[in-house]
N, CA and C atoms as an extended XYZ file, in Angstrom:
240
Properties=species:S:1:pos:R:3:atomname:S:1:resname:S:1:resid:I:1 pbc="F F F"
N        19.829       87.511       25.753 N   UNK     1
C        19.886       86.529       26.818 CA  UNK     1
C        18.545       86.497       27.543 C   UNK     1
N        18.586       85.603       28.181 N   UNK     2
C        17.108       85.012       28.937 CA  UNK     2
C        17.221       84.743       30.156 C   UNK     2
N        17.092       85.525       31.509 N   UNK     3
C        17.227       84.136       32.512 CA  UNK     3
C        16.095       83.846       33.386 C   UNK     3
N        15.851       81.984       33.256 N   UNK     4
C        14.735       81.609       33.881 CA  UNK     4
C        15.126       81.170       35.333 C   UNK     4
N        14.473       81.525       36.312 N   UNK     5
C        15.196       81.129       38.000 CA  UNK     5
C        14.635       82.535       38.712 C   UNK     5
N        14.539       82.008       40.039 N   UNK     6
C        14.043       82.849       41.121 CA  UNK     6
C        15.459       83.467       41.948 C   UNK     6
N        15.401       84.857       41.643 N   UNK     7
C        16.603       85.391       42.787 CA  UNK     7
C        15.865       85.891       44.161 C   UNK     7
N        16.531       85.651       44.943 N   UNK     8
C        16.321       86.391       46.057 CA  UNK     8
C        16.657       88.284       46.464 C   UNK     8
N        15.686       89.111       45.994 N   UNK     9
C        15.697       90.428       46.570 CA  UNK     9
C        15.867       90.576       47.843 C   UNK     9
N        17.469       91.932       48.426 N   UNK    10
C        16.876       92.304       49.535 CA  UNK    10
C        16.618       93.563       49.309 C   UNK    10
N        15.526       94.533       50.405 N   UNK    11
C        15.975       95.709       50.270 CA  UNK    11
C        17.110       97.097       50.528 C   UNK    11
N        16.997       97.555       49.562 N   UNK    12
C        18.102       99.014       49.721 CA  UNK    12
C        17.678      100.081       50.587 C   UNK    12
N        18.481      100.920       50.713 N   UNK    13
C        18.455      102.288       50.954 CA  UNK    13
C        18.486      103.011       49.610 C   UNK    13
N        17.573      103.516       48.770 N   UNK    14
C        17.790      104.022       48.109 CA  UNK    14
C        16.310      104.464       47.172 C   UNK    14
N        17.084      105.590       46.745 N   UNK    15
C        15.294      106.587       46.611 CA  UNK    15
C        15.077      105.855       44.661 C   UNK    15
N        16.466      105.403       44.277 N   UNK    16
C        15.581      104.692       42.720 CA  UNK    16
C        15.533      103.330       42.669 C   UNK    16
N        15.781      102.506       43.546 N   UNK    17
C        16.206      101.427       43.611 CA  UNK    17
C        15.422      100.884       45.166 C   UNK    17
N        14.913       99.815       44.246 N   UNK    18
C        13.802       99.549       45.558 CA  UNK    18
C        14.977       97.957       46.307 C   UNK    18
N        15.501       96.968       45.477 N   UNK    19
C        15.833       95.850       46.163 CA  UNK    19
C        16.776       95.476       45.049 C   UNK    19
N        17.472       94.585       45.432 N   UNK    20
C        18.683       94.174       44.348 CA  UNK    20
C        18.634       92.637       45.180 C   UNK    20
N        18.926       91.567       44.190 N   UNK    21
C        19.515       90.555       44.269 CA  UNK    21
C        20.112       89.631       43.242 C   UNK    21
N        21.398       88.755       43.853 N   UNK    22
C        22.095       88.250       42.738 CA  UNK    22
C        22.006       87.038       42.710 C   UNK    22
N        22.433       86.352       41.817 N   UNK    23
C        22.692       84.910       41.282 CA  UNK    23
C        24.358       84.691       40.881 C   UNK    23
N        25.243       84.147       42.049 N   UNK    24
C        26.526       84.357       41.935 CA  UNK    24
C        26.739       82.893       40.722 C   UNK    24
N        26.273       82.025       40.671 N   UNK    25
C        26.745       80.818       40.073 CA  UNK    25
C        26.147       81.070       38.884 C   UNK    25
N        25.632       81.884       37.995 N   UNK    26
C        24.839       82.827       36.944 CA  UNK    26
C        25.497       83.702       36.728 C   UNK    26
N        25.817       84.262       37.486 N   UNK    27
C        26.463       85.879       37.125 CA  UNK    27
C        25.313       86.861       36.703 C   UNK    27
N        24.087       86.843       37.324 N   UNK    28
C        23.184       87.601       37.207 CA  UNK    28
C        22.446       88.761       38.366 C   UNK    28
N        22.479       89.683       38.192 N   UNK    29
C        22.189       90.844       38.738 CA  UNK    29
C        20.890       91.213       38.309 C   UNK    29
N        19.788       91.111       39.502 N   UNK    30
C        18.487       91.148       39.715 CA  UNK    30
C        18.235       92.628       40.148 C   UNK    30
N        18.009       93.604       39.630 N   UNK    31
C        17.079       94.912       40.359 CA  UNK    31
C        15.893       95.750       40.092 C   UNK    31
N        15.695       95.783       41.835 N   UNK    32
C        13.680       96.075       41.343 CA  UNK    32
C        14.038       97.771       41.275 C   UNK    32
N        13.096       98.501       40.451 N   UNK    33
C        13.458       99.866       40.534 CA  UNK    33
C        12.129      100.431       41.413 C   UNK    33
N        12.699      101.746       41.719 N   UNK    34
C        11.107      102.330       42.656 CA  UNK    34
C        10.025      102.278       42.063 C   UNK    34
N         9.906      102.236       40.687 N   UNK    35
C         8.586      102.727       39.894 CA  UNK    35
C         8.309      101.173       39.731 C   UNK    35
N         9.009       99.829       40.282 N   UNK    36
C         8.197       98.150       40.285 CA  UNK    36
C         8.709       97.839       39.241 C   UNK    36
N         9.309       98.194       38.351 N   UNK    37
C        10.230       97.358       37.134 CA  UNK    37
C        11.304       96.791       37.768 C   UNK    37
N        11.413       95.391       37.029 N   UNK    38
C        12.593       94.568       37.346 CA  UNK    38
C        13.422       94.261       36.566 C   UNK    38
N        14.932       94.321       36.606 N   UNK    39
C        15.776       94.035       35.652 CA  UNK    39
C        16.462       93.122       35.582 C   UNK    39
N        17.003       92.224       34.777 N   UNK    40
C        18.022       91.010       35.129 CA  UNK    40
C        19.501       91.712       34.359 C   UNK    40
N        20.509       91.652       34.883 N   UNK    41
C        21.734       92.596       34.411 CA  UNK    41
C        22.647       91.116       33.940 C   UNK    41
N        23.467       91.152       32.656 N   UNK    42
C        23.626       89.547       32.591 CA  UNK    42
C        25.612       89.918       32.298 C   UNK    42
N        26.062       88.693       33.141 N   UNK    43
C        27.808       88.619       33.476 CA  UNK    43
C        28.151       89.437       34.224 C   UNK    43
N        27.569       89.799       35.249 N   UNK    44
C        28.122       90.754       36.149 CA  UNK    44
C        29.158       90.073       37.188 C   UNK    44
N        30.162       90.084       37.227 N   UNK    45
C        31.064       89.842       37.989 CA  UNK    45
C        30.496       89.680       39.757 C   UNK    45
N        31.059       88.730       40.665 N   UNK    46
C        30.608       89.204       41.926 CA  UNK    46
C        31.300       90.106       42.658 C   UNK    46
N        32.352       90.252       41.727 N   UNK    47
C        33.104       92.049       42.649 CA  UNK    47
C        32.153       93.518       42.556 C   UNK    47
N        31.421       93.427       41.052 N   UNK    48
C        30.659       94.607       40.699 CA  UNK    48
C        29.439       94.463       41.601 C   UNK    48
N        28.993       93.380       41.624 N   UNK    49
C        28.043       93.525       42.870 CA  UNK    49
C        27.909       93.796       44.630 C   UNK    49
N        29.319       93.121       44.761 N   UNK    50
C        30.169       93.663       46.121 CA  UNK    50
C        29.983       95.059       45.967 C   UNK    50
N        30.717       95.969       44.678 N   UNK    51
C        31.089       97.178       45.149 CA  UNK    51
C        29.295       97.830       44.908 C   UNK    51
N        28.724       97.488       43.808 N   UNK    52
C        27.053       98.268       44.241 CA  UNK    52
C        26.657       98.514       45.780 C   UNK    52
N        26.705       97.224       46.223 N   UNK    53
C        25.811       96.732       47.507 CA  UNK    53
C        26.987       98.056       48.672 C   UNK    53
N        28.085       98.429       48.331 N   UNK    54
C        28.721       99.509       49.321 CA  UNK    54
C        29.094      100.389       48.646 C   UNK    54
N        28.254      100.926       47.320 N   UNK    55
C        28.163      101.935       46.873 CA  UNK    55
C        27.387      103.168       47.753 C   UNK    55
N        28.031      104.513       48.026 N   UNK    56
C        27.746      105.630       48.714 CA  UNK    56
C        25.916      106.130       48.075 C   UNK    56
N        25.571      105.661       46.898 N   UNK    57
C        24.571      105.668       45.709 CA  UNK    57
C        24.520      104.944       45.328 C   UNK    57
N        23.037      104.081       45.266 N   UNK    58
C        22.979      102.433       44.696 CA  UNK    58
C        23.077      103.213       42.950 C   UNK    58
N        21.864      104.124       43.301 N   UNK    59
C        21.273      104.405       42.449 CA  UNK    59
C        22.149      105.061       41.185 C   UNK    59
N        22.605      105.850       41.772 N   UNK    60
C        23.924      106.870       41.129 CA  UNK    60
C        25.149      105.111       40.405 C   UNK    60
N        25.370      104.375       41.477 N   UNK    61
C        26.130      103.275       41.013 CA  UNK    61
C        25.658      102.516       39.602 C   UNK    61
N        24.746      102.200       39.596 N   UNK    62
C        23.767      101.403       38.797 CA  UNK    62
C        23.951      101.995       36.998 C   UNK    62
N        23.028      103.651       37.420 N   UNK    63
C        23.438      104.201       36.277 CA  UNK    63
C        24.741      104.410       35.794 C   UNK    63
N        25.709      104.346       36.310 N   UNK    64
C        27.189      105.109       36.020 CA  UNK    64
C        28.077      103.821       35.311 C   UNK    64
N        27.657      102.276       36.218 N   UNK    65
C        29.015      101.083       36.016 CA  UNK    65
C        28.143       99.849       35.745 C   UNK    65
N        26.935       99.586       35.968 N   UNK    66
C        26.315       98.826       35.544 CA  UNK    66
C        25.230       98.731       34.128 C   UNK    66
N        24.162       99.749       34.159 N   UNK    67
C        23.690       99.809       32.952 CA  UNK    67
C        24.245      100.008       31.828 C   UNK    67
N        25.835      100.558       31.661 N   UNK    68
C        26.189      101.287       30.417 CA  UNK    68
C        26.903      100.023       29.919 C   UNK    68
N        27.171       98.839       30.481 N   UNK    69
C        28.348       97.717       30.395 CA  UNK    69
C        27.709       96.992       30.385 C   UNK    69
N        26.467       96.193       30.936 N   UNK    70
C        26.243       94.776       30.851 CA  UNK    70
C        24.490       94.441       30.729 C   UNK    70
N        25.074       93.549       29.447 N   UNK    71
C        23.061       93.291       28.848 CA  UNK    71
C        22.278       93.229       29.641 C   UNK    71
N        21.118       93.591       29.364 N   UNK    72
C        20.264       93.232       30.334 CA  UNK    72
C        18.568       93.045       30.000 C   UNK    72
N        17.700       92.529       30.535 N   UNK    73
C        16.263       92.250       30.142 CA  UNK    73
C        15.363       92.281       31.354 C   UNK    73
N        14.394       92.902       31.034 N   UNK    74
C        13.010       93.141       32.240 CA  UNK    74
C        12.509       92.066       32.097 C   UNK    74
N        12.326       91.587       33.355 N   UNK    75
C        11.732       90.597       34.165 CA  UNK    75
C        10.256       90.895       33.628 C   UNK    75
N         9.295       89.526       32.883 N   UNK    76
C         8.048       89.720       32.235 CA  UNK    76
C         7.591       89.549       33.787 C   UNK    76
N         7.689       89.002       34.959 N   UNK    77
C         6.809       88.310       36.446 CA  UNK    77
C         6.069       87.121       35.241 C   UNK    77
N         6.137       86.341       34.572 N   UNK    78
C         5.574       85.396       33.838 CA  UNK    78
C         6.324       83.852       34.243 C   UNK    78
N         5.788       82.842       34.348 N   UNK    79
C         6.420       81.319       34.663 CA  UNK    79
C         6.571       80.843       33.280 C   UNK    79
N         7.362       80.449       32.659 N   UNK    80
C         7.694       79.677       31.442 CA  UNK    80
C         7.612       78.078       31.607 C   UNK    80
């Protein structure tokens, strides 16, 4: 999958996870990591993103219910 479009990041609290933002009418899950990589997470439900965003651990969340379940592709920062 591919997705072309601008999400809006806000920032977190969180020591691996620099900002997260979504695309509810997409179903796409945007996150910047501390080290400046960006990910696009693809069909993420807007409940799974509800429960990240009041996850006790973005970070701990991310790895555990998001990366292991739903495709995903690094953001090139490139305009197509």
């Amino acid at each position: 999958m591919h997705f072309v479009g601008d999400i809006r990041r806000h920032h977190v609290k969180s020591t691996a996870v620099r900002s997260v933002g979504y695309d509810v009418d997409n179903w796409v899950l945007q996150i910047e990591f501390a080290g400046g990589k960006v990910y696009n997470y693809f069909r993420v439900p807007p409940v799974e993103h509800a429960k990240l965003m009041k996850a006790a651990s973005i970070g701990t969340y991310v790895n555990r219910e998001i990366k292991p379940y739903f495709e995903c592709e690094e953001e090139d920062g490139l305009d197509e």
